[in-house]
LOVO-813550 format. One record per atom (N, C-alpha, C): residue in three letters; residue number from 1; x, y, z. Coordinates in nm, 3 decimals. Layout:
// LOVO-813550
residuo,num,x,y,z
ALA,NUM,X,Y,Z .
...
This chain:
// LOVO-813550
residuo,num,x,y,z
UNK,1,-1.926,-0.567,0.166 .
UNK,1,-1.996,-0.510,0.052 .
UNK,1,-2.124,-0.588,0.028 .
UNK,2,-2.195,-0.520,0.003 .
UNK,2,-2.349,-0.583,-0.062 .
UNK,2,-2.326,-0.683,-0.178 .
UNK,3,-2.433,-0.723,-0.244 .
UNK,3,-2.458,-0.842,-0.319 .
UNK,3,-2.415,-0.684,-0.493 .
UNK,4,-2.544,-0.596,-0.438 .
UNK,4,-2.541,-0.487,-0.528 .
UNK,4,-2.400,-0.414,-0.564 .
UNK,5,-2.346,-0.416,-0.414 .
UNK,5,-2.171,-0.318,-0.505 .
UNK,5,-2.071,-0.427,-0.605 .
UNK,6,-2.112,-0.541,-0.546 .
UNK,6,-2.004,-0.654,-0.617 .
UNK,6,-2.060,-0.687,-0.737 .
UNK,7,-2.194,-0.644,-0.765 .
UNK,7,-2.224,-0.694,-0.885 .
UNK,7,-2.219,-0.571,-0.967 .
UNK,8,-2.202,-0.467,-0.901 .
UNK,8,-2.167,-0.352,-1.033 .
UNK,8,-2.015,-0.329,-1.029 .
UNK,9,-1.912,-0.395,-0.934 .
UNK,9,-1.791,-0.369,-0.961 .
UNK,9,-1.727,-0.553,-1.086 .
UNK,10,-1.786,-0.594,-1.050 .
UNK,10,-1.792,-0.706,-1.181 .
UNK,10,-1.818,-0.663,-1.293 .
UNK,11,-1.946,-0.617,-1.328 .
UNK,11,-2.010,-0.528,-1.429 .
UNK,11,-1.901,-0.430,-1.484 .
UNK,12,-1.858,-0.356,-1.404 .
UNK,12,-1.717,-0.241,-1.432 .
UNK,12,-1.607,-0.310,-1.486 .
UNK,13,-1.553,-0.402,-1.399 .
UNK,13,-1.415,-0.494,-1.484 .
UNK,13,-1.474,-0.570,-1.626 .
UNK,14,-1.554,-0.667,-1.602 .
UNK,14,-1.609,-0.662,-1.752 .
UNK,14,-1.682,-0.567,-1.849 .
UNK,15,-1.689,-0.493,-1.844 .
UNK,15,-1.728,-0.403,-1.944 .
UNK,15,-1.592,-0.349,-1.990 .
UNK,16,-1.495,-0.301,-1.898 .
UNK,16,-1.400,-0.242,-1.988 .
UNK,16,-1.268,-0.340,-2.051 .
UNK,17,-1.320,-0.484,-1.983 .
UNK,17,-1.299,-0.554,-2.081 .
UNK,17,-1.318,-0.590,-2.231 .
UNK,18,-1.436,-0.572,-2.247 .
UNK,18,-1.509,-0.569,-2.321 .
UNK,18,-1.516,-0.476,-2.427 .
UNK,19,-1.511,-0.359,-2.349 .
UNK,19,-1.473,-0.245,-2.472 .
UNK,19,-1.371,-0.303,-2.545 .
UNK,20,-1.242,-0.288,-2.429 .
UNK,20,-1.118,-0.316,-2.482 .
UNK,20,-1.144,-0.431,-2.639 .
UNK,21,-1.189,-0.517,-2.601 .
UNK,21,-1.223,-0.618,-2.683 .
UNK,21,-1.272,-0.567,-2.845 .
UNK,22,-1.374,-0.523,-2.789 .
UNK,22,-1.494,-0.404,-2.932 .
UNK,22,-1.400,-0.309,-3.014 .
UNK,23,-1.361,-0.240,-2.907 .
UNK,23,-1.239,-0.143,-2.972 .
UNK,23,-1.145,-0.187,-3.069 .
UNK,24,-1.086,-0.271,-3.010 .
UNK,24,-0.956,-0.316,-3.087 .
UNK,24,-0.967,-0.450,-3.160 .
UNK,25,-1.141,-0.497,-3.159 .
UNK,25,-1.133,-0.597,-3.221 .
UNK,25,-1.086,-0.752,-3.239 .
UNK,26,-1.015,-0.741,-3.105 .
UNK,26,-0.934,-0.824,-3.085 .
UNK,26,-0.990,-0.927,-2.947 .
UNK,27,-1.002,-1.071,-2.935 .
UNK,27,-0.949,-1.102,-2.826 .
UNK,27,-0.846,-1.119,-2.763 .
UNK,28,-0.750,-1.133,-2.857 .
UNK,28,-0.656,-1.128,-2.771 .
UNK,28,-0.597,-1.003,-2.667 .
UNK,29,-0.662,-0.913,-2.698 .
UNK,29,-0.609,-0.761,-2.605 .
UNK,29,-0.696,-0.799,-2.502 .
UNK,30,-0.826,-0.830,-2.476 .
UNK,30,-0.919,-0.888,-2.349 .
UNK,30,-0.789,-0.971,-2.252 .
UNK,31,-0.798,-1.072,-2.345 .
UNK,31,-0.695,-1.193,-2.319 .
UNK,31,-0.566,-1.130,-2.190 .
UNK,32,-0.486,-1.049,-2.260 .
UNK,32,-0.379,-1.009,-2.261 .
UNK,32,-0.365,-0.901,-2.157 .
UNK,33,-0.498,-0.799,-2.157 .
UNK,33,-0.550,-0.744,-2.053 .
UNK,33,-0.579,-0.787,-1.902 .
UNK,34,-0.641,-0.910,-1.914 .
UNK,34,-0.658,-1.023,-1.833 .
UNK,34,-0.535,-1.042,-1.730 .
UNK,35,-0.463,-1.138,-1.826 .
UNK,35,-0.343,-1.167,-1.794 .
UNK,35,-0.228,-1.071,-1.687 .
UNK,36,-0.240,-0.954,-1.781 .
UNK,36,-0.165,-0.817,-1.750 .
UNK,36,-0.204,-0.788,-1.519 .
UNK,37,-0.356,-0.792,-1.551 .
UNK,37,-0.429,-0.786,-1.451 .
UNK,37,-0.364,-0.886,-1.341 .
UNK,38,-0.401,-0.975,-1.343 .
UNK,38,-0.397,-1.099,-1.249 .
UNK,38,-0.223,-1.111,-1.238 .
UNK,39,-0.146,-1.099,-1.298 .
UNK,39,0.002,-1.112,-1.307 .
UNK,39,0.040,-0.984,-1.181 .
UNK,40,-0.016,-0.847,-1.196 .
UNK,40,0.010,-0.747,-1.136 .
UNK,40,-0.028,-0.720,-0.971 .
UNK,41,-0.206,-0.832,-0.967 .
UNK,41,-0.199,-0.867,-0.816 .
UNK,41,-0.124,-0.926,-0.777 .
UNK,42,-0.108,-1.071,-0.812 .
UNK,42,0.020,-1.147,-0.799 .
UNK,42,0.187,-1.068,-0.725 .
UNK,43,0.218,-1.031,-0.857 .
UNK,43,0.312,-0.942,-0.730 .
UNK,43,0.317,-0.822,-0.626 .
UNK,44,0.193,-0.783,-0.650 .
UNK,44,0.172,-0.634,-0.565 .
UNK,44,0.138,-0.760,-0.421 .
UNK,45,0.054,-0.825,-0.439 .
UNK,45,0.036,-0.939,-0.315 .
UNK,45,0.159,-0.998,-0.238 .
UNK,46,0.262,-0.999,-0.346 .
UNK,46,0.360,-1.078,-0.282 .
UNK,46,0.458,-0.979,-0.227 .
UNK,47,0.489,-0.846,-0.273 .
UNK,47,0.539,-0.781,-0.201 .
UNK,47,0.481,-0.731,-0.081 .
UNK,48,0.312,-0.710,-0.068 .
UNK,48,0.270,-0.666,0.059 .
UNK,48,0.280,-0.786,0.156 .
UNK,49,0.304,-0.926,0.127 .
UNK,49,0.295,-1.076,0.202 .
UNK,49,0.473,-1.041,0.243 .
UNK,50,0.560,-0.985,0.137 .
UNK,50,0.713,-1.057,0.153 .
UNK,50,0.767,-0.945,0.246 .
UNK,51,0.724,-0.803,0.263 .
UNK,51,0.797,-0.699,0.314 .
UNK,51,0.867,-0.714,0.430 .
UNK,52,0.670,-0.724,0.501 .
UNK,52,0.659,-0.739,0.647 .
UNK,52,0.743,-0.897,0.712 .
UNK,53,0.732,-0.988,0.638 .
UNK,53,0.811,-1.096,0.668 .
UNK,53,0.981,-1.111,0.681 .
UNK,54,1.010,-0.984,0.592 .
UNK,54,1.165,-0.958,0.585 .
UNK,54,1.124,-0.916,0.721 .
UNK,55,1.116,-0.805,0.764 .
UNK,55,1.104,-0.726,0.885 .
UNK,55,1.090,-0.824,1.024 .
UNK,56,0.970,-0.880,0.995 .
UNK,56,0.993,-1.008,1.080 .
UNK,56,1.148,-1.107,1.153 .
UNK,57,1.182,-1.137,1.071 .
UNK,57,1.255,-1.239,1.035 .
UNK,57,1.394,-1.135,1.099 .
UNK,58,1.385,-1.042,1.068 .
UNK,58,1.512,-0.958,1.146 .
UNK,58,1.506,-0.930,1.265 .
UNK,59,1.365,-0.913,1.343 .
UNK,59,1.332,-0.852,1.461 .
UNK,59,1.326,-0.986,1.519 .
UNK,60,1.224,-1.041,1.490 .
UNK,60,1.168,-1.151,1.599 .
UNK,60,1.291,-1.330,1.577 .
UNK,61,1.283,-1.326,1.427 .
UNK,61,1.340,-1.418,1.428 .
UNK,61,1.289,-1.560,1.308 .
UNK,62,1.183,-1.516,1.305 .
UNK,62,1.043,-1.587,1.250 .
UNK,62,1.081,-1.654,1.101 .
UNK,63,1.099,-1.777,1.093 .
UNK,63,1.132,-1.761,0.907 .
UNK,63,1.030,-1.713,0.820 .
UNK,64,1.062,-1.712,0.720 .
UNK,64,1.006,-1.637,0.643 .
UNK,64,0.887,-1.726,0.596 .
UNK,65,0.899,-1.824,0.525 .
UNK,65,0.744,-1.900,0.511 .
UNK,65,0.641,-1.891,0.598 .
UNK,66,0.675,-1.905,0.716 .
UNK,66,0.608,-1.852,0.867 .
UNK,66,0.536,-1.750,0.846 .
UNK,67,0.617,-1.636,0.835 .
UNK,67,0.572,-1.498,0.844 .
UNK,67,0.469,-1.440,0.754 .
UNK,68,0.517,-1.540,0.627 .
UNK,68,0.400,-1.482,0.512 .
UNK,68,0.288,-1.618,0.527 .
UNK,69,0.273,-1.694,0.571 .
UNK,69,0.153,-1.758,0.606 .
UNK,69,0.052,-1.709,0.703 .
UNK,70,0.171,-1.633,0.839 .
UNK,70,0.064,-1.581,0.928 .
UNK,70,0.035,-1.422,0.905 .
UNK,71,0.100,-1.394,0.774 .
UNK,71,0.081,-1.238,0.760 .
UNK,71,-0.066,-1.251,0.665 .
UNK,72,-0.084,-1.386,0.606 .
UNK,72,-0.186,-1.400,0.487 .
UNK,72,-0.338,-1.457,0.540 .
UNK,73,-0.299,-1.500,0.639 .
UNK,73,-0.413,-1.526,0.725 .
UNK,73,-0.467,-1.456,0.843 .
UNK,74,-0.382,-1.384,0.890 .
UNK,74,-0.469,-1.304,0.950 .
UNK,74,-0.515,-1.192,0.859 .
UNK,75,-0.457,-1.161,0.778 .
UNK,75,-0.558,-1.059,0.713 .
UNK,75,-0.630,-1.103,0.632 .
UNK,76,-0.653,-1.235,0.580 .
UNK,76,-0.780,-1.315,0.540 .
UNK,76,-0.865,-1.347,0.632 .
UNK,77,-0.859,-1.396,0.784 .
UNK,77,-0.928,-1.361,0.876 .
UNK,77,-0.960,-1.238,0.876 .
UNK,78,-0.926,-1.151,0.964 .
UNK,78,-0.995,-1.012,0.977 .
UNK,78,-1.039,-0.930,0.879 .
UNK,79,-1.026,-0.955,0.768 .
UNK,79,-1.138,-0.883,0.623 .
UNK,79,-1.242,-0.957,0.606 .
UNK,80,-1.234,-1.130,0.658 .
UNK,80,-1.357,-1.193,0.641 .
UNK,80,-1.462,-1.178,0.724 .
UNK,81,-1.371,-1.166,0.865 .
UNK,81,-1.488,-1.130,0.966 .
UNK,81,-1.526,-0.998,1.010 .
UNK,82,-1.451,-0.863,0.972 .
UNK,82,-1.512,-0.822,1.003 .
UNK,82,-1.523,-0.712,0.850 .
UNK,83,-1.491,-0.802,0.725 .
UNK,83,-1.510,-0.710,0.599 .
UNK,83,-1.426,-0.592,0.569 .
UNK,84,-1.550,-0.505,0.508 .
UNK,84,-1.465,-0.360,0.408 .
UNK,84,-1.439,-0.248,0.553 .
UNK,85,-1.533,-0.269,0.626 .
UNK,85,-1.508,-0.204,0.793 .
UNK,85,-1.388,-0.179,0.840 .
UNK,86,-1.372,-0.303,0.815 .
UNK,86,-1.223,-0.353,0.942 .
UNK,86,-1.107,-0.306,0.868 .
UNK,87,-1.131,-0.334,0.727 .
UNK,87,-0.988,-0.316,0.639 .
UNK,87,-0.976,-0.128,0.661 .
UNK,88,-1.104,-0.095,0.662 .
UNK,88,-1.069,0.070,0.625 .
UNK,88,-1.022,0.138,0.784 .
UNK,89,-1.109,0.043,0.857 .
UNK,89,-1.039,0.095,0.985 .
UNK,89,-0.924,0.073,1.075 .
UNK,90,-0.859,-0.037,0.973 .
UNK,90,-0.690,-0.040,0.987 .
UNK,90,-0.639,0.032,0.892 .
UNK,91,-0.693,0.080,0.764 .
UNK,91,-0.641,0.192,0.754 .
UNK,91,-0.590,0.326,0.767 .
UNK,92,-0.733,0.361,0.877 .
UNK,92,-0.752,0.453,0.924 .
UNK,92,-0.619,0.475,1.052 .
UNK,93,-0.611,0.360,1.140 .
UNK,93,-0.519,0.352,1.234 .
UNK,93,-0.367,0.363,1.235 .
UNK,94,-0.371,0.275,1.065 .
UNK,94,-0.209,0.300,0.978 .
UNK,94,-0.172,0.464,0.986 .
UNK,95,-0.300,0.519,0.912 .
UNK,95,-0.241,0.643,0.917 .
UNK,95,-0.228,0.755,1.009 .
UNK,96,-0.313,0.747,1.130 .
UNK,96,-0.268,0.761,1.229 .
UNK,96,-0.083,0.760,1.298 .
UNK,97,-0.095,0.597,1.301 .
UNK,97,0.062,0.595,1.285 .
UNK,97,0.163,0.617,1.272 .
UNK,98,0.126,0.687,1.140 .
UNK,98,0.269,0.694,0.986 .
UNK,98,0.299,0.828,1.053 .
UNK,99,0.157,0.935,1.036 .
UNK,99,0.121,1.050,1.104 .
UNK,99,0.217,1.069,1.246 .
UNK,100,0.242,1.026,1.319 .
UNK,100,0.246,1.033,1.435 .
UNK,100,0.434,1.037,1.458 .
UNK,101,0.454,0.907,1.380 .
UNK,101,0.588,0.905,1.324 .
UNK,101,0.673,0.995,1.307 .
UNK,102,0.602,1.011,1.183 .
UNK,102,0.708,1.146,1.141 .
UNK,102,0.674,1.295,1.224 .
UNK,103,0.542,1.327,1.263 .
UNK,103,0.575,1.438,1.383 .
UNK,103,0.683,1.358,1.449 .
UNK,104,0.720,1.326,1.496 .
UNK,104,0.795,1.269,1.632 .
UNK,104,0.935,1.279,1.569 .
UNK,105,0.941,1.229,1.454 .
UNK,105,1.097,1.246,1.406 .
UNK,105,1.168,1.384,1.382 .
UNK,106,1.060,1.466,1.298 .
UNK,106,1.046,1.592,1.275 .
UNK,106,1.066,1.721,1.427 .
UNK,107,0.972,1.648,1.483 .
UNK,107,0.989,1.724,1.638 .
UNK,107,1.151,1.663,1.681 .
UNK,108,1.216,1.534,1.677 .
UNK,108,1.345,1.527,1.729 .
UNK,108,1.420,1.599,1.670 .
UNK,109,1.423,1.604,1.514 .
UNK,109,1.510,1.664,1.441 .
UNK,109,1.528,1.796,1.516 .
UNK,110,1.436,1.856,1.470 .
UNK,110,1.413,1.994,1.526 .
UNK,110,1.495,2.030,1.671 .
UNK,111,1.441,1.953,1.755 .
UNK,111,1.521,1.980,1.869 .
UNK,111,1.646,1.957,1.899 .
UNK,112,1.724,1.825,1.823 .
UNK,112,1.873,1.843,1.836 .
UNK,112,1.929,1.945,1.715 .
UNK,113,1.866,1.993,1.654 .
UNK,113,1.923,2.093,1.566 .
UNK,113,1.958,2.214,1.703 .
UNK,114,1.836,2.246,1.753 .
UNK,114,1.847,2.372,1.820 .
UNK,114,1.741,2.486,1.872 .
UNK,115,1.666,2.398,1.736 .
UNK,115,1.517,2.496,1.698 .
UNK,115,1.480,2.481,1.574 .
UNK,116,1.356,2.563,1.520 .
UNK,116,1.292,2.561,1.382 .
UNK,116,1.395,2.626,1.320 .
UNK,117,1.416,2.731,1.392 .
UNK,117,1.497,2.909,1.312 .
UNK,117,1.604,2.779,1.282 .
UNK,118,1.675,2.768,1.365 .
UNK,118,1.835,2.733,1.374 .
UNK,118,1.807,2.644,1.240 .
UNK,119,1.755,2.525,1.255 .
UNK,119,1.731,2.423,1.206 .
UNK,119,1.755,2.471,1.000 .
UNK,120,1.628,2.562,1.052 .
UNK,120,1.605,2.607,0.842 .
UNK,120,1.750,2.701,0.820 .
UNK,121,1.839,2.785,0.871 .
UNK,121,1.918,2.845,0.880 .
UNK,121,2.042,2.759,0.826 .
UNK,122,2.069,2.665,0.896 .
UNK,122,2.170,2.482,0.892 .
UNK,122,2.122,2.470,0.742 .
UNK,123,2.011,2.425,0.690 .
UNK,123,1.934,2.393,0.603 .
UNK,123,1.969,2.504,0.456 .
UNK,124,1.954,2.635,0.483 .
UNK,124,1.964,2.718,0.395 .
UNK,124,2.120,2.699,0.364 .
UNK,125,2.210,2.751,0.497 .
UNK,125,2.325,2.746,0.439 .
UNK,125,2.381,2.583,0.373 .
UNK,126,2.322,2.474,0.391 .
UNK,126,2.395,2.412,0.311 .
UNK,126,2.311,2.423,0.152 .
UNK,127,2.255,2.494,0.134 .
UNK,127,2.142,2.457,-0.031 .
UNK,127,2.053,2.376,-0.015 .
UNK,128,1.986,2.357,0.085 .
UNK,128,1.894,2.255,0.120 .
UNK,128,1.731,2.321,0.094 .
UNK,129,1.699,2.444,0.071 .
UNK,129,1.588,2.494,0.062 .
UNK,129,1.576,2.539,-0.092 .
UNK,130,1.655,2.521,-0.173 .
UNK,130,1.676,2.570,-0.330 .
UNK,130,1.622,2.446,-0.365 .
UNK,131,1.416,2.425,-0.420 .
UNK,131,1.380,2.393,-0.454 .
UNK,131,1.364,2.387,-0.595 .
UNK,132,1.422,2.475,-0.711 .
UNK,132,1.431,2.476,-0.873 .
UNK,132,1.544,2.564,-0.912 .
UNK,133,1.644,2.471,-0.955 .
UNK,133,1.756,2.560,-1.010 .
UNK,133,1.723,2.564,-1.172 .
């Protein structure tokens, strides 16, 4: 990101700090807002650091301190070097992925069922397509 997007996405978190503040008169709702904030990366961080390390730790073997050290550094490496780029274009690849996945599961399903027909037929007769009773 530029010097310019970070200084209007600063500008954005403080200001509606700020309102918050004006509005309600209060610092302590800024305060508390704050708090609320930084508490919520905190664990959204630690579940995206702790997931993949469970997963780890079952497959490979890896303990877990391990896993979330080298899960936290390489993606502090590769956002540093190659930035907002790199992050969006592992996003891009994730979803690729996910994409790809579930065709593939969807296509197995399908085929040990029998077929599409067969498949939704299995499906109907058990109540499986009665979307609003």
């Amino acid at each position: 990101m530029t010097d310019s997007t970070n200084g209007l996405i600063a500008h954005y978190i403080f200001f509606k700090l700020q309102y918050l503040e004006r509005r309600f008169d209060s610092v302590w709702v800024r305060w508390l807002t704050s708090f609320t904030f930084i508490l919520q990366v905190l664990l959204i961080n630690g579940v995206i650091l702790y997931a993949p390390a469970i997963a780890l730790e079952a497959i490979v073997g890896l303990p877990i301190w391990l896993s979330v050290s080298g899960i936290g550094l390489i993606g502090t490496v590769y956002t540093s070097v190659g930035g907002l780029k790199a992050v969006v274009w592992t996003d891009v690849f994730q979803f690729f992925m996910i994409m790809l996945g579930m065709f593939s599961i969807v296509t197995k399903g399908f085929i040990k069922a029998g077929g599409i027909i067969t498949a939704f037929n299995i499906a109907a007769e058990k109540g499986r397509l009665i979307l609003f009773e």
